[in-house]
Structure formats: structure tokens, C-alpha cells
N, C-alpha and C positions, 0 to 999 in steps of 0.2 A: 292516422290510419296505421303507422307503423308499430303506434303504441298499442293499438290497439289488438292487433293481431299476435304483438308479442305474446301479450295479457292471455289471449286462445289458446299459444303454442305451452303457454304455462300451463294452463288450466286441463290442456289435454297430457301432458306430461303426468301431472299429480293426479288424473285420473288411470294412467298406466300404471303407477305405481301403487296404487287402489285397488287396482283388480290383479296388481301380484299379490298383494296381502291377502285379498280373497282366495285367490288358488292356493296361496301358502295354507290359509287354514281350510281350505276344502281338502286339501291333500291330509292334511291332517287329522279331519274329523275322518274321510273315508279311512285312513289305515286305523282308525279307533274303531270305525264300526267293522272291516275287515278283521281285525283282531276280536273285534264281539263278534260277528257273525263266522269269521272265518269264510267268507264267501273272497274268494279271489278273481274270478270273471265276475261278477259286480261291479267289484271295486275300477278293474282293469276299464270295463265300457264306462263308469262314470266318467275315470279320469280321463280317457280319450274324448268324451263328450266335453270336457272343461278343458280339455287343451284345444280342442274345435272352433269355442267360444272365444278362448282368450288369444286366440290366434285372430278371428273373424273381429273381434276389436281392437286389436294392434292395425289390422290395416286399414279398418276407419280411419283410425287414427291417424296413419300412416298418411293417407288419402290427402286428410284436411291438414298436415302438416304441408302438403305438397300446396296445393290450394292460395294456403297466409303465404308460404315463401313465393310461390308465383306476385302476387296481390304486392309482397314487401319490394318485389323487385321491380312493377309499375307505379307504385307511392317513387323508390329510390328512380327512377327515371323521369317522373315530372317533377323530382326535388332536381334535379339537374339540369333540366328546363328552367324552372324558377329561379335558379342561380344564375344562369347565364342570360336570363331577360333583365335580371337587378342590376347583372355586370353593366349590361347596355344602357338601363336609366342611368345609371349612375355615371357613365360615360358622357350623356347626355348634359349631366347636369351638370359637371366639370365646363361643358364645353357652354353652355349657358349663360354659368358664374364668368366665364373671359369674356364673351358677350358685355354680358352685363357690366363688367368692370370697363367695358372697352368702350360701350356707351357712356354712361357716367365720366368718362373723361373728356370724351367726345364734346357732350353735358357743360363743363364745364369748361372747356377751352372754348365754346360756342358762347356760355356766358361771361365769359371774359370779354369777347372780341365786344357781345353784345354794350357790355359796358363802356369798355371803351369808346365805341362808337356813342354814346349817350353822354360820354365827359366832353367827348370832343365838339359834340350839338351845343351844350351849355355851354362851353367856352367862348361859341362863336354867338353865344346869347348878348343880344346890345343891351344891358342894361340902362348905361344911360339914357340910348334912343328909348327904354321902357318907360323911364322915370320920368319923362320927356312927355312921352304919351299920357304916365299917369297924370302927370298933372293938370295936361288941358283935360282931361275926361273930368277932372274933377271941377273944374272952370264953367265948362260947359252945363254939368251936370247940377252945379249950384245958381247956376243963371236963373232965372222965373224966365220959362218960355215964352215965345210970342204965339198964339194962338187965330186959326183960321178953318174956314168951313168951307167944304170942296161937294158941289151936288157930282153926283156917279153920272155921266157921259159928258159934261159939261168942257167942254174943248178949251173954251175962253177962259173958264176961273182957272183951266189946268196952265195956262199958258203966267197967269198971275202966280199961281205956284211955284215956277221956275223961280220968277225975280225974289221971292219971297223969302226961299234956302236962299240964296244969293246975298239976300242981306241978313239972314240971321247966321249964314257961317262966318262972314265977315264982321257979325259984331260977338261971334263965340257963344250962340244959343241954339237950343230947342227949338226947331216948329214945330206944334202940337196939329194938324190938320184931324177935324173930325169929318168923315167922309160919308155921307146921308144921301137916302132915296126917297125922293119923296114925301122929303121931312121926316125921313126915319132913319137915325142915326146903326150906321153898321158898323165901322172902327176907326177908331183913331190910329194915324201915323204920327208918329214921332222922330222926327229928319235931326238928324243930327251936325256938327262942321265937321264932325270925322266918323269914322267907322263904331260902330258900336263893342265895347270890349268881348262879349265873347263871340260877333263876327270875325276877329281876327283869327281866330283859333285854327287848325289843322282841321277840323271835323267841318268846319264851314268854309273851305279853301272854293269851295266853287260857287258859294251863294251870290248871287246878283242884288244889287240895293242894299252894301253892306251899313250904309248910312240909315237906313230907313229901318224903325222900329212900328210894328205893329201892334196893336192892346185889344183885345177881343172886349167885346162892353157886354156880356151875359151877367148875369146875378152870379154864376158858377164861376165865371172867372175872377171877376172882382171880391170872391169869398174867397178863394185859393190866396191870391195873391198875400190878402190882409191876416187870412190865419197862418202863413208862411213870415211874414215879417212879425207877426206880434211871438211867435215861436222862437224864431232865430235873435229878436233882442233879448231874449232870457238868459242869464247869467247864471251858472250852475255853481252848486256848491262844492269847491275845491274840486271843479272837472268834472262831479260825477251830476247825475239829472239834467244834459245839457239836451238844450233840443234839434234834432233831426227832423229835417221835414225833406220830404223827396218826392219831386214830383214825377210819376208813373204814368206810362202808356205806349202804344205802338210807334213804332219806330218814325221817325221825318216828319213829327203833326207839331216842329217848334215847339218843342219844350225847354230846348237851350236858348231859344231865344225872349221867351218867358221868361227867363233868369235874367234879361236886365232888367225888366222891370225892376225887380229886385233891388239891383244893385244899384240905377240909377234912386230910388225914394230912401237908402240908407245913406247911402252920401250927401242927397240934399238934405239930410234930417243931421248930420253927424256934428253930432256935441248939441243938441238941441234940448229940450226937456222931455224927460222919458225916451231918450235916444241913445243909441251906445256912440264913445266917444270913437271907435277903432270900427274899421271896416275891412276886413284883406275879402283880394279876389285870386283865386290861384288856374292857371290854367296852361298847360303848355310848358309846365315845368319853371313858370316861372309864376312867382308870388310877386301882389303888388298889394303894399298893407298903404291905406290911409290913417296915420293918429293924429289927435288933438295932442296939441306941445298946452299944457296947464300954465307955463309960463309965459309964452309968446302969443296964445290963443289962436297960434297959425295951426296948421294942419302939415305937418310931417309926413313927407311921403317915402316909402320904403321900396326896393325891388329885389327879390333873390333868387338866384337859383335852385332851386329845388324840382325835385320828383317827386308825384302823391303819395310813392312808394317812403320814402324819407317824411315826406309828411305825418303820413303817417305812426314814424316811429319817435317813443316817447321819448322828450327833452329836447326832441330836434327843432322845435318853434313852441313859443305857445305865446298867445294874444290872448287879452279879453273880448275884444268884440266876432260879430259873426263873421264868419267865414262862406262867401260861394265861391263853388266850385262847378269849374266845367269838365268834366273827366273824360280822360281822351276815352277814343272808342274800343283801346285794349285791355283797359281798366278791370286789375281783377276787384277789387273792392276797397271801400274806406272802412280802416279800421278802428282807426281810433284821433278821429279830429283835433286840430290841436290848438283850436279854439274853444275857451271856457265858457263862451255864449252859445248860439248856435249854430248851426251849418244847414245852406242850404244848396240842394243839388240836384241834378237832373239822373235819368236810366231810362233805358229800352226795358218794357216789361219782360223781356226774352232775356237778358241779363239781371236784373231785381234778384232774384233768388243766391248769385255769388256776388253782387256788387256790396249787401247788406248781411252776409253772413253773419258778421261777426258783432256788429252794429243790432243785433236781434237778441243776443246772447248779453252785451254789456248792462251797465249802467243808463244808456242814454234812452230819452223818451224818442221814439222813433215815429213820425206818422206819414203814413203816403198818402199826398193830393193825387188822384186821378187827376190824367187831363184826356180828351180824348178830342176827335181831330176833328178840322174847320168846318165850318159849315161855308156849303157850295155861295152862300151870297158872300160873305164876308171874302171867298177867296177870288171871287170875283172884283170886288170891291179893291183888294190888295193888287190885282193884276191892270187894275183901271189907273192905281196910285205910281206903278212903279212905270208905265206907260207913259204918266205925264210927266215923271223926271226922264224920261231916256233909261231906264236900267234893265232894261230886258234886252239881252244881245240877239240881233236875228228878226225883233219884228220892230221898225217904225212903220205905226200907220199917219200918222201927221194928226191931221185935224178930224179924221175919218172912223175914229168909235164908232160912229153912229151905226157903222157897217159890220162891228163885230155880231157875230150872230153865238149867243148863249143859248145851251138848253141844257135843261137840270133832267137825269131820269131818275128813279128808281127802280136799282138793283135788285137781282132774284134772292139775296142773303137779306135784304132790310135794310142796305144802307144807300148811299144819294152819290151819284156822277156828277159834271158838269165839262159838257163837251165846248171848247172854244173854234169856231171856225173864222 
């Protein structure tokens, strides 16, 4: 505005200096034609008319000079507001940038302590007690189980059940129970002599029956399982097309517990034909690898300290066989496995989106099994099983199933309840 108005002040200046030139030569023509006419009042009222004029234009002028300098002096008073509101942002941002530098330290002395407190977790990690562990899982795991069939309310056969764990923990095996209504097969449990590996874990710190493995028998499930094992024996070429299979769905519907399957059919298979020789299972910050020794035909058992986070960075492990993984529940994602075969792992569909970021972007073939959650008999079936070992804290009924009273409804969204009274 201020340029602008200058540009006016100019413009009306060279037009003052315009209409002196005019009156220069008006005065001039008149004393030519006074000198030809000799008329002297002529002359006398013209130029008084022309000085009237050029008087009545100077204070135009005058006016609108008055006008821009008023205008120049409200442009110059909100440029001085403007100055004084930049002083204050920029005040602001001085005080921001300390902030922010005083966070960032903050940041950083928080993840210091953080670390530390995570050297000091690992430290007090039992490896041996680990290697300990691994080994019987691997005992156990390669055993041929003993197998048995439990009808659903059946009091007596649950009572044969007991002695049954009894003597397969004590000869280091699997009980396979398939649990049927009516001659209709609903799931199998799978009872273990010890806890099952990723029931130990932090994320299953509360589960009850951590002995007891359950196997859904749908067509959908036994398709996930088998395209998840035939994926993760795949050996990729120098690290890159290795395969990723992850299985996906709503939160608590045992999808980590899904993963033994897994792990227990790679161990009883490992060194077999068309089987991978190496097996690791990582969970908890701690890796436990099984390998075939080529020399001794024994199996090598391994246990390490680690974090997924270190896991995940490159040169800090790498094996040929698959790799599962139970990822704890802060888990920002897997980036880059460090297994040449493949990796199998579990997620909440509500985390999927940052747990696979980077895993979407690479090399690796990636594919998500859905799994979606139990169906009201089978969980009935599971609550009939863990009743006849004792593993529900809070209800013994004794011999008295008969007395549980189930009803299954149907939900106003389309999905199935099942109330236990």
C-alpha cells in the first residue's frame, strides 16, 4: 500500500508540473495574441481565469496528497503491529526450540534407564534353566503320542483321563484326547508333561491349562496350518523371497496358541525328508534354536538373549531354518527376519498395519491366514476338557456336568454367545 500510494504522490507531482508548463505556455500564447490584439483586459481576465484553475488544481492535489499520507501513516502503524506480533512468534519459538531440546533429553535419559532396565531383565534370564526346558520340549515333542477319545459330559471316561496325563507325563509324551458328541468329533486336546512353549510367555501370564493344547478340526483350520508349514520350510534365495505367513484376527480368539501347532509338527519332522534341519522359536527376548549336528545326528540345542528389536537387525543371527515368533504385546514390528527360511507369527488385526510395515515394502513373500474365533461348541468342549483335569481356578463341580446348563444365542450384529450357568 505504501508503494503504492507513493507511485499517486508521484504521479500527482508530474501532473503539477504539467499544468505549470501549460500556464507557462498559456501566458505566453496570451501576451502573443495581446501583442496581436493589443487588447489588455482580455488578456488580464483570461490569465486570472487560468490562475483560478491552476490554483483549483493544486488543491485537488493538495487534498489527495493529504488523503495517501494519512493511508501511509495506517499502512506505517499496522507494519508496526506486524512487527511486534513476529517479535512475540518468534519468542514463542525460541521458547518451544528449549522445550523441545529439554524433551528430547528427557527422551533420551528415559531411554537409557529404559534400556538398562532390559539389560538387567536379560541378565537375570536362566538360560540354562532355558536349554533345560528346551530340551525336554524337544523329548516330548518327538515322542509318538498316546492317543484317546473322551465323549463331552462323560464324568467316568474324564476320571480315566486324569490317570492317563499321569502316565504320559511320567513316560515324557503327548496325550492326543479327541473330544466327540455324539460321535461327532469337536477337538482335539493335546496335554502335554510340561507347559506348552508359547504358554510361558508374558502375554499368557494368566492362562489356566497351560499344559493343554487345543486343535480346532474345521477344513479352514487344518488348511491354515498346512499352508503355514509348507511356506515357512521354504528356503529363500540368499535371504531375499523368504516366506512370511502371519496369522490375522481379533484380539484373544488363540492365535498364539495356534503357533504351537506349528512348532510342535517342525520339531517332530526336523532333519526328516523335505523337512528343514534347524528350527528357532523366539519369544520373550529369549531365542531357542534347535539344529541337526551332520556329524553326530544329534540335535544341538541353542538359547540366547536377544530382543526382536536386535532380531531384527542385520548380522545379528541368521539360521537356515524357520523361525516362530511370539511377539510380545508392544511389538512395534518385524522388520527383517533373520531366518533364511521362513517365519511364522501371530497379530492383533488392530496392530497388522505397523507390526508388517516394512515386511510389505521388502523382498519377502508375505501372506495373512485369517483366523477368526471359536465356535460356541468347540468352546464348550474346551471348558468340559479343562474341568476334567482341574484347571479352571474357582469352579470344581465334581461328578456333576450333568448340571451345567449351556445356551448358545444369537447376537443382534450376526454373531453366536454361549451362556454357562
Amino acid at each position: 500500500q505504501e508503494s503504492k500510494l507513493r507511485d499517486q504522490e508521484s504521479k500527482l507531482r508530474d501532473q503539477e508540473s504539467k499544468l505549470r508548463d501549460e500556464l507557462r505556455d498559456q501566458k505566453k500564447f496570451l501576451r502573443n495574441r495581446l501583442d496581436q490584439e493589443k487588447n489588455e483586459e482580455k488578456y488580464e481576465e483570461e490569465m486570472r481565469k487560468l490562475v483560478e484553475k491552476y490554483e483549483e488544481e493544486v488543491r485537488k492535489v493538495q487534498a489527495q496528497m493529504g488523503k495517501v499520507e494519512a493511508q501511509m501513516g495506517i499502512v506505517e502503524a499496522q507494519m508496526g503491529k506486524l512487527e511486534a506480533q513476529i517479535e512475540k512468534v518468534e519468542a514463542k519459538i525460541v521458547t518451544l526450540d528449549t522445550r523441545i531440546a529439554e524433551t528430547q533429553k528427557e527422551i533420551q535419559e528415559m531411554t537409557k534407564k529404559l534400556e538398562a532396565a532390559q539389560d538387567s531383565a536379560w541378565s537375570k534370564i536362566d538360560l540354562p534353566n532355558q536349554r533345560a526346558y528346551a530340551k525336554r520340549v524337544l523329548t516330548w515333542m518327538r515322542n509318538t503320542p498316546e492317543k484317546m477319545t473322551l465323549e463331552l459330559g462323560d464324568m467316568k471316561a474324564a476320571e480315566k483321563l486324569k490317570e492317563a496325563t499321569k502316565q504320559c507325563e511320567q513316560a515324557n509324551k503327548i496325550l492326543t484326547v479327541t473330544i466327540s458328541k455324539d460321535g461327532v468329533e469337536q477337538l482335539k486336546a493335546h496335554i502335554a508333561p510340561d507347559e506348552w512353549p508359547i504358554f510361558r510367555g508374558q502375554k499368557q501370564e494368566g492362562c489356566q491349562g497351560k499344559k493343554v493344547l487345543f486343535q480346532r478340526l474345521r477344513p479352514a483350520d487344518e488348511g491354515r496350518l498346512q499352508h503355514t508349514l509348507k511356506k515357512v520350510k521354504t528356503v529363500g534365495v540368499d535371504g531375499d523371497n523368504r516366506q512370511c505367513v502371519i496369522w490375522l484376527g481379533v484380539p484373544a480368539i488363540a492365535k498364539s496358541s495356534g503357533m504351537n501347532m506349528v512348532l510342535w509338527i517342525l520339531l517332530n519332522n526336523i532333519h526328516k525328508e523335505d523337512w528343514p534341519s534347524d528350527v528357532a522359536f523366539h519369544m520373550d527376548s529369549v531365542l531357542m534354536v534347535w539344529k541337526h549336528n551332520p556329524t553326530t545326528g544329534n540335535i544341538l540345542i541353542e538359547c540366547h538373549s536377544i530382543t526382536l528389536d536386535n532380531l531384527n537387525e542385520k548380522g545379528s543371527y541368521e539360521m537356515d531354518g524357520p523361525l516362530v515368533i511370539e511377539a510380545p504385546e508392544n511389538a512395534t514390528e518385524v522388520r527383517r527376519p533373520c531366518s533364511r527360511a521362513g517365519v511364522a507369527l501371530t497379530t492383533s488385526s488392530r496392530h497388522a498395519d505397523v507390526m508388517t510395515k516394512t515386511l510389505m515394502k521388502g523382498t519377502h513373500s508375505l501372506t495373512y491366514a485369517l483366523c477368526d474365533p471359536w465356535e460356541a461348541e468347540a468352546c464348550i468342549a474346551m471348558a468340559f476338557c479343562l474341568h476334567a483335569l482341574n484347571c479352571l481356578e474357582g469352579l470344581s463341580l465334581g461328578n456333576e456336568w450333568e448340571k451345567v446348563q449351556i445356551k448358545i444365542e444369537e447376537s443382534e450384529v450376526g454373531g453366536r454367545a454361549f451362556l454357562w450357568t
